[in-house]
Backbone as CSV, one residue per row, in Angstrom:
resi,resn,N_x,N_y,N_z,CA_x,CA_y,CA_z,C_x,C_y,C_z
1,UNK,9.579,-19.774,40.041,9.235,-20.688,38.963,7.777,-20.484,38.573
2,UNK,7.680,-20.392,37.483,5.976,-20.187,36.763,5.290,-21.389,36.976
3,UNK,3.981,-21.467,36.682,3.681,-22.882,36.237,3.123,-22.822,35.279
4,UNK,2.775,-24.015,34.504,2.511,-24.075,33.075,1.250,-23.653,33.234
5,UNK,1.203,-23.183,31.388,0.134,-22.389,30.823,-1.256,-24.029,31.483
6,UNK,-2.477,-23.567,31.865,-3.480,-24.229,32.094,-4.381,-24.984,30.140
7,UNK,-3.914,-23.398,29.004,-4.137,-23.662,27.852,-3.109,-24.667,27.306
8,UNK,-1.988,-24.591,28.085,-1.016,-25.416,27.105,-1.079,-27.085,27.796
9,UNK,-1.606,-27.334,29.220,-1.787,-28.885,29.735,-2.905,-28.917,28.552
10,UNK,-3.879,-28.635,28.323,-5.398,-28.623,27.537,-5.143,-28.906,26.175
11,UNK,-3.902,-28.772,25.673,-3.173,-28.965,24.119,-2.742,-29.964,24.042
12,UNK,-1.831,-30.265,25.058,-1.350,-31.757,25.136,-2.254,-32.770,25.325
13,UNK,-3.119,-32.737,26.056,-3.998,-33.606,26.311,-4.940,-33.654,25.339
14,UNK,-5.287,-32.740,24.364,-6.337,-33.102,23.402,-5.389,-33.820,22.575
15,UNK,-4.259,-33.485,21.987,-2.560,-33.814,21.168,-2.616,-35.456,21.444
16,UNK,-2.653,-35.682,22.836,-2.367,-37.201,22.930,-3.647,-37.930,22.513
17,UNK,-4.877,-36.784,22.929,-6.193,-38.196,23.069,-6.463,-38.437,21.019
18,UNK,-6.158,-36.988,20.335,-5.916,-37.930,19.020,-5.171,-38.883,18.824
19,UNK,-4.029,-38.710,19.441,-3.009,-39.897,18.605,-3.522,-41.584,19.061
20,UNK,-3.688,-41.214,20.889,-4.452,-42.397,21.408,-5.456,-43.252,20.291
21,UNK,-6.629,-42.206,20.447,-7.674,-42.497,19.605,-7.710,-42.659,18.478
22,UNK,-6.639,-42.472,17.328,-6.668,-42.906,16.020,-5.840,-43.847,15.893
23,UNK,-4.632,-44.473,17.147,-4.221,-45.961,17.382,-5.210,-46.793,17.767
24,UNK,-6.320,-46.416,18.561,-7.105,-47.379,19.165,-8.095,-47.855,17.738
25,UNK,-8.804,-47.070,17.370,-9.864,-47.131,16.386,-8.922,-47.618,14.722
26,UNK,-7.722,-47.548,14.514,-6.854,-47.855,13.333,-6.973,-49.092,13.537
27,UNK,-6.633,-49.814,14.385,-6.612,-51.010,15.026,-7.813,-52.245,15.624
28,UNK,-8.513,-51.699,15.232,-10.110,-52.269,15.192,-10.264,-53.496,14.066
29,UNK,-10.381,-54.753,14.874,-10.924,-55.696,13.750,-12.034,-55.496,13.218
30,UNK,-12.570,-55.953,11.811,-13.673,-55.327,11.158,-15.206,-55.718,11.513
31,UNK,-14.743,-56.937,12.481,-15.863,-57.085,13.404,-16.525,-56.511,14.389
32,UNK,-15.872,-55.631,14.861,-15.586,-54.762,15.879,-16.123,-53.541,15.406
33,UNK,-16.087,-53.193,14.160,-16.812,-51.874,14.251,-17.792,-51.545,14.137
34,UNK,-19.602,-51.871,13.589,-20.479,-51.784,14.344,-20.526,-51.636,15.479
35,UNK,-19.902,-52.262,16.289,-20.455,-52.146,17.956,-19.888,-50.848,18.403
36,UNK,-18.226,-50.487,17.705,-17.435,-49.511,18.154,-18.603,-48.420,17.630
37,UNK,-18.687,-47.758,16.399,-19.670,-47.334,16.128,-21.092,-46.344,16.883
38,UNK,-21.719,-48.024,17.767,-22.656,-47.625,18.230,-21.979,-46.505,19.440
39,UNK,-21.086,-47.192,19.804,-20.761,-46.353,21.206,-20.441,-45.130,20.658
40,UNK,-19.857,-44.649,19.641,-19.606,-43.749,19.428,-20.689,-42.639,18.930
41,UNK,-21.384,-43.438,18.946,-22.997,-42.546,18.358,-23.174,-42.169,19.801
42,UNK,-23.357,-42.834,20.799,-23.950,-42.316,21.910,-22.808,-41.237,22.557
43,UNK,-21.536,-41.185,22.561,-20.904,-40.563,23.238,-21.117,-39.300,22.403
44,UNK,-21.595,-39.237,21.028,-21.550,-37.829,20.369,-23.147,-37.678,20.529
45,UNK,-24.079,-38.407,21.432,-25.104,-37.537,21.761,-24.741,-37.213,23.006
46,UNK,-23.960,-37.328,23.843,-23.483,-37.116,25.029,-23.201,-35.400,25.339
47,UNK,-22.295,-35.411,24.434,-21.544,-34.134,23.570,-22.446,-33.268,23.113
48,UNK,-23.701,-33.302,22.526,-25.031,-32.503,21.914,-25.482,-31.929,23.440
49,UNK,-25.802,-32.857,24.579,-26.600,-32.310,25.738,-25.605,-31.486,26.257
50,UNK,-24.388,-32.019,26.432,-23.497,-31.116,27.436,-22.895,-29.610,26.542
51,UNK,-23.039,-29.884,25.323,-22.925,-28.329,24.655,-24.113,-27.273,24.498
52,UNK,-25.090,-28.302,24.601,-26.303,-27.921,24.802,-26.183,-26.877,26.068
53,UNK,-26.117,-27.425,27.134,-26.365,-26.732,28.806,-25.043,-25.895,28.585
54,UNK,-23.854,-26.147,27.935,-22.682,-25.092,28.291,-23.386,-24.089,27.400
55,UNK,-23.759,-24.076,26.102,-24.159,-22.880,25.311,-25.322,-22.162,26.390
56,UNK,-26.259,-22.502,26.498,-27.231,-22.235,27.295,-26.978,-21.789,28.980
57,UNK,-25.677,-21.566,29.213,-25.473,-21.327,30.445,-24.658,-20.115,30.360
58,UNK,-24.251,-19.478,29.503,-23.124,-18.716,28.943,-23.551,-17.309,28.808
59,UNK,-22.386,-16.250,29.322,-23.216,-14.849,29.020,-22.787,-14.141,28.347
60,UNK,-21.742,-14.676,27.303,-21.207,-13.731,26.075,-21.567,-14.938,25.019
61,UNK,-21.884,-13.913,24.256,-22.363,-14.549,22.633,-21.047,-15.019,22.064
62,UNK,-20.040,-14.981,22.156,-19.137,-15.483,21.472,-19.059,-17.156,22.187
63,UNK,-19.189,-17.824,23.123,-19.246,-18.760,24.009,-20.538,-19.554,23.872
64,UNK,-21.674,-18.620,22.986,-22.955,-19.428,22.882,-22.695,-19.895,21.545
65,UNK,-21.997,-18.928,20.557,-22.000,-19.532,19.443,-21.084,-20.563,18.799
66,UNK,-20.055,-20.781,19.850,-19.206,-21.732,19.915,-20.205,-23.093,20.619
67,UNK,-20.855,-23.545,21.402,-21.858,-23.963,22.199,-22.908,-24.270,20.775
68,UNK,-23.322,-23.266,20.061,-24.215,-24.249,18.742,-23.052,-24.476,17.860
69,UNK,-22.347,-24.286,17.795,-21.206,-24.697,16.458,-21.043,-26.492,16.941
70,UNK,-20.246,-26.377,18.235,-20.618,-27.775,18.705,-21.571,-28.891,18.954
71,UNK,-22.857,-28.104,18.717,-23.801,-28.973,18.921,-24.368,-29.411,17.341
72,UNK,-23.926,-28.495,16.584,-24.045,-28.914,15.097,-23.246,-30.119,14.504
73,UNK,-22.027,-29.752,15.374,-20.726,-30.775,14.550,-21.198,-31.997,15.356
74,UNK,-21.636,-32.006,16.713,-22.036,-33.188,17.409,-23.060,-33.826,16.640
75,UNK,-24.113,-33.247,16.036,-25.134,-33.729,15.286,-24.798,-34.131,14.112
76,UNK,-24.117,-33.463,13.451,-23.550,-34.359,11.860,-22.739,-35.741,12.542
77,UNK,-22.091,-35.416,13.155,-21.439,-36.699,13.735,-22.316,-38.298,14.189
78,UNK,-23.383,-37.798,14.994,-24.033,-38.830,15.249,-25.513,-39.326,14.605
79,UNK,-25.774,-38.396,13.121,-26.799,-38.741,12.268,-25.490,-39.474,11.287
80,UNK,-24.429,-39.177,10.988,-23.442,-39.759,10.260,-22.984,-41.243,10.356
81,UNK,-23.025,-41.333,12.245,-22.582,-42.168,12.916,-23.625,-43.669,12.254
82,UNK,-25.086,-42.904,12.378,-25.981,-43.773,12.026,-26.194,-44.114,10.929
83,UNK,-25.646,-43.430,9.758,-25.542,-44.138,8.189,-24.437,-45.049,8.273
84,UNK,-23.569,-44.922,8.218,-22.426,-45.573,8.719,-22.619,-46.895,9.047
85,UNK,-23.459,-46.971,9.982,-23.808,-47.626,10.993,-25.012,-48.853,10.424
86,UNK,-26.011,-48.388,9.765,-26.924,-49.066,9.163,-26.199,-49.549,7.661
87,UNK,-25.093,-48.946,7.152,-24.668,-49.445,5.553,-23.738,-50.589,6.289
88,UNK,-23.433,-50.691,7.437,-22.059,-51.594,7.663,-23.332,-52.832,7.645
89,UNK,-24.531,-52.915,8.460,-25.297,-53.735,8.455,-26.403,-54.542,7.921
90,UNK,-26.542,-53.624,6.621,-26.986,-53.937,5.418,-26.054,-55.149,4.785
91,UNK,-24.603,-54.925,5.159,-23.616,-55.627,4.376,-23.929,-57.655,4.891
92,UNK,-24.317,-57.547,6.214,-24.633,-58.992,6.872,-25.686,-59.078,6.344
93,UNK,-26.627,-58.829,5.761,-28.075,-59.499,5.541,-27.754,-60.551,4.357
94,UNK,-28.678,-61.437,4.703,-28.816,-61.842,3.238,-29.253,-61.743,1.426
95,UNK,-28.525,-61.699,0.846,-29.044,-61.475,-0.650,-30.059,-62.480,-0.744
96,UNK,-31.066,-61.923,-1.757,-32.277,-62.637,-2.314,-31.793,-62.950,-3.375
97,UNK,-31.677,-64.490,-4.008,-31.844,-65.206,-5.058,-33.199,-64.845,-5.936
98,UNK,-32.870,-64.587,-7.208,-33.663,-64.083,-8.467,-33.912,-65.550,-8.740
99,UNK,-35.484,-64.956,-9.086,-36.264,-66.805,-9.518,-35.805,-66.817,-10.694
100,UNK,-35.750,-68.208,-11.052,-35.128,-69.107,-12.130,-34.044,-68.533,-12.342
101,UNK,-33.124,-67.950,-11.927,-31.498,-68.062,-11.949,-30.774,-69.036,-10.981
102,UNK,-29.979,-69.713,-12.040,-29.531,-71.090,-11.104,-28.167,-70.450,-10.881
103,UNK,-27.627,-70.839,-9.652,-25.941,-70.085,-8.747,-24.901,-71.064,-9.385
């Protein structure tokens, strides 16, 4: 008996953690997402250091440049994370009333 491909457990498991993760986050009250948000900013700087040290540890160029490809997409992600992030909270502030306009 063989055992399964090590690439093909690694398929399924990325396969489920989307479906997981776009039930979990679909499902988010709208209160909830700032905070969800923040965490998610930090887990995609998480992702920048550790692609960081895998690129940087690597001895074929095809493995480093996969290593900055990721650390790019990690970075749009969590400068993104932070617009996102500051427009959701712009939305709670208060508006300024214009003098002599009565509501």
């Amino acid at each position: 008996m063989e055992a399964v491909s090590p690439t093909l457990i690694n398929l399924i498991i990325f396969v489920l953690a989307i479906y997981v993760g776009f039930h979990v986050v679909w499902n988010v009250t709208p209160a909830l997402h700032t905070p969800l948000m923040a965490v998610t900013n930090a887990i995609s700087a998480i992702v920048i250091v550790g692609a960081m040290l895998a690129a940087a540890l690597t001895e074929s160029s095809l493995a480093r440049y996969m290593g900055v490809f990721a650390v790019a997409l990690a970075a749009v992600n969590v400068f993104g994370g932070f617009l996102v992030t500051r427009r959701m909270l712009e939305m709670f502030k208060k508006k300024d009333k214009k003098a002599g306009v009565k509501a």
